[in-house]
C-alpha positions as CSV (number, residue, x, y, z in Angstrom):
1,X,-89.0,-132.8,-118.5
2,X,-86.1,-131.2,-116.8
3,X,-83.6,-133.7,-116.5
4,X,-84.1,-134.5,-120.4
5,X,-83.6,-130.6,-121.1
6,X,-80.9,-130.6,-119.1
7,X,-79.5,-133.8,-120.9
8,X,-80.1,-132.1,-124.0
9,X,-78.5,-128.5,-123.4
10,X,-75.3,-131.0,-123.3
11,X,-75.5,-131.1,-127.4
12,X,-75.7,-127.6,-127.8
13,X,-72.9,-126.1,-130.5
14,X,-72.0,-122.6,-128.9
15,X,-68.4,-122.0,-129.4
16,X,-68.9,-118.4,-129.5
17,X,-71.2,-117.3,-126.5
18,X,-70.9,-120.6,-124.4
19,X,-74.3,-120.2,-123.5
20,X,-76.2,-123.4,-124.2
21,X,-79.9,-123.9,-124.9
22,X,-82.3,-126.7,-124.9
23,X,-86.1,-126.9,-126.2
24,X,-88.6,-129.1,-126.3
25,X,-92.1,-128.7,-128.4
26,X,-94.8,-131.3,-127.3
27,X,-97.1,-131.7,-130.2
28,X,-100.8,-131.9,-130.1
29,X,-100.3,-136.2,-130.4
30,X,-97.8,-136.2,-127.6
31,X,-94.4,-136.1,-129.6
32,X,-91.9,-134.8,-128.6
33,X,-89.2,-132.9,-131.0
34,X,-86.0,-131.8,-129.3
35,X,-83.2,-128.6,-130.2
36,X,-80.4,-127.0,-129.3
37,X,-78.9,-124.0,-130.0
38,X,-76.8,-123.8,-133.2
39,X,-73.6,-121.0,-133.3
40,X,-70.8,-120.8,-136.1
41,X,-68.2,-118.0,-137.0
42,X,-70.7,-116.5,-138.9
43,X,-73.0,-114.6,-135.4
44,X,-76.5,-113.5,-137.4
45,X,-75.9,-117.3,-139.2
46,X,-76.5,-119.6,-135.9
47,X,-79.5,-121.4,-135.0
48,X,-81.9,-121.0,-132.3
49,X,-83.0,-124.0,-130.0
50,X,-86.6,-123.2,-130.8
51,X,-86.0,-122.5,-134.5
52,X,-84.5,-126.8,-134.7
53,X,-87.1,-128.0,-132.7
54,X,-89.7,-126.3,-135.0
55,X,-88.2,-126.9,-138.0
56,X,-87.3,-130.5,-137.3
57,X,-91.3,-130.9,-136.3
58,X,-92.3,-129.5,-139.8
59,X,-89.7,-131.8,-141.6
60,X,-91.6,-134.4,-139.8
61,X,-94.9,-133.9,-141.7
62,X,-96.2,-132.0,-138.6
63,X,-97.5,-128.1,-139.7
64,X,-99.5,-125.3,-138.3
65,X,-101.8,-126.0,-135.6
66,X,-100.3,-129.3,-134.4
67,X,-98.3,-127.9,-131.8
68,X,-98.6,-127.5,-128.1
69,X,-95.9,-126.6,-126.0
70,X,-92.7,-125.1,-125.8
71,X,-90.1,-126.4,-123.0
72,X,-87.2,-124.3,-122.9
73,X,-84.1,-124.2,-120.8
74,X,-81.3,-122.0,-121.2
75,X,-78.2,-121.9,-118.4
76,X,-79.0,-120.7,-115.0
77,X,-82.5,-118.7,-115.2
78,X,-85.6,-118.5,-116.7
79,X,-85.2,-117.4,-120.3
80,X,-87.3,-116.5,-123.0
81,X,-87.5,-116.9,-126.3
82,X,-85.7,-113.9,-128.5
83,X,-87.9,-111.9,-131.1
84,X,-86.6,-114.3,-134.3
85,X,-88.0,-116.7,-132.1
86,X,-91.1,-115.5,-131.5
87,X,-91.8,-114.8,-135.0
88,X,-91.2,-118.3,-136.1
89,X,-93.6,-119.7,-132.6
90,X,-96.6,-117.4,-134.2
91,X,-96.1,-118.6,-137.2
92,X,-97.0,-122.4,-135.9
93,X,-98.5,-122.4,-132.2
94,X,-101.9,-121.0,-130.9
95,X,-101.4,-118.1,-129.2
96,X,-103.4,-120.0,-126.1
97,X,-100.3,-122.2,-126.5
98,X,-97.6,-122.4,-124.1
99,X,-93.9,-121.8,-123.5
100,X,-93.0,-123.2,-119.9
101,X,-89.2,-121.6,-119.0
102,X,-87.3,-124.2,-116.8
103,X,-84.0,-122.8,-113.8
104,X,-81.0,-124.7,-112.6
105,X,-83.2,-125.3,-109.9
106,X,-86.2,-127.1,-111.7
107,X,-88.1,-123.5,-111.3
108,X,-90.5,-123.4,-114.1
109,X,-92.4,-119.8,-115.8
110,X,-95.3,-120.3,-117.9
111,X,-96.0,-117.8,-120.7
112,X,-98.6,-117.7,-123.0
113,X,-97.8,-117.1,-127.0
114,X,-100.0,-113.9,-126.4
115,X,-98.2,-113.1,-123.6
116,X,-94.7,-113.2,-125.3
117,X,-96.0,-112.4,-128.8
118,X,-99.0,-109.1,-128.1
119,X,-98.8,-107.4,-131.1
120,X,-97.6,-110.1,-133.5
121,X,-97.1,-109.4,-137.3
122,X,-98.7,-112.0,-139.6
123,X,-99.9,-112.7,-143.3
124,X,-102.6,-109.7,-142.8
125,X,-99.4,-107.1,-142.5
126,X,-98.4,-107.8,-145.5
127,X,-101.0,-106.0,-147.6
């Protein structure tokens, strides 16, 4: 999984911070859907590598519930996913699900959803 992350990070678009990410979601069925980080002039306007992948999943016919796994590699360390992130991950992944944080070095982190995500906001906030 590594050396396709580290393929991948090679498409991300981040003119502004230079600091490139790659993700990976493994559904339920084995697919894979692949992202990158997405920055323009515009800072609170730029994509998240996590936010793609999800997204591209879901315009795939895939929804809540068929996810698995998160594979996510940023430049240099373990990284995690920011709190926009997380937001959109409880929205569509289990919170026994995983995110498994890759290093130069082939390192890996496992976190669990619940782990990243303890006191989530959902649909039952909103009242």
């Amino acid at each position: 999984m590594l050396e396709k992350l580290k393929s991948l990070r090679e498409y991300s678009y981040s003119l502004n911070s230079g600091y490139k990410v790659a993700c990976i979601i493994e559904m339920q069925d084995g697919t894979l859907f692949e992202g990158v980080n997405v920055e323009n002039p515009s800072f609170k306007d730029g994509l998240c590598a996590e936010q793609v992948a999800i997204g591209t999943a879901i315009a795939n016919g895939y929804k809540k519930g068929d996810f698995k796994t998160i594979h996510l590699y940023g430049m240099g360390k373990i990284i995690t996913p920011c709190f926009l992130c997380r937001q959109v991950i409880l929205e569509f992944f289990k919170e026994s699900d995983k995110v498994i944080s890759y290093d130069e070095e082939g390192n890996t982190k496992e976190f669990t959803i619940s782990e990243l995500c303890p006191n989530k906001f959902d649909e039952g906030d909103l009242i």
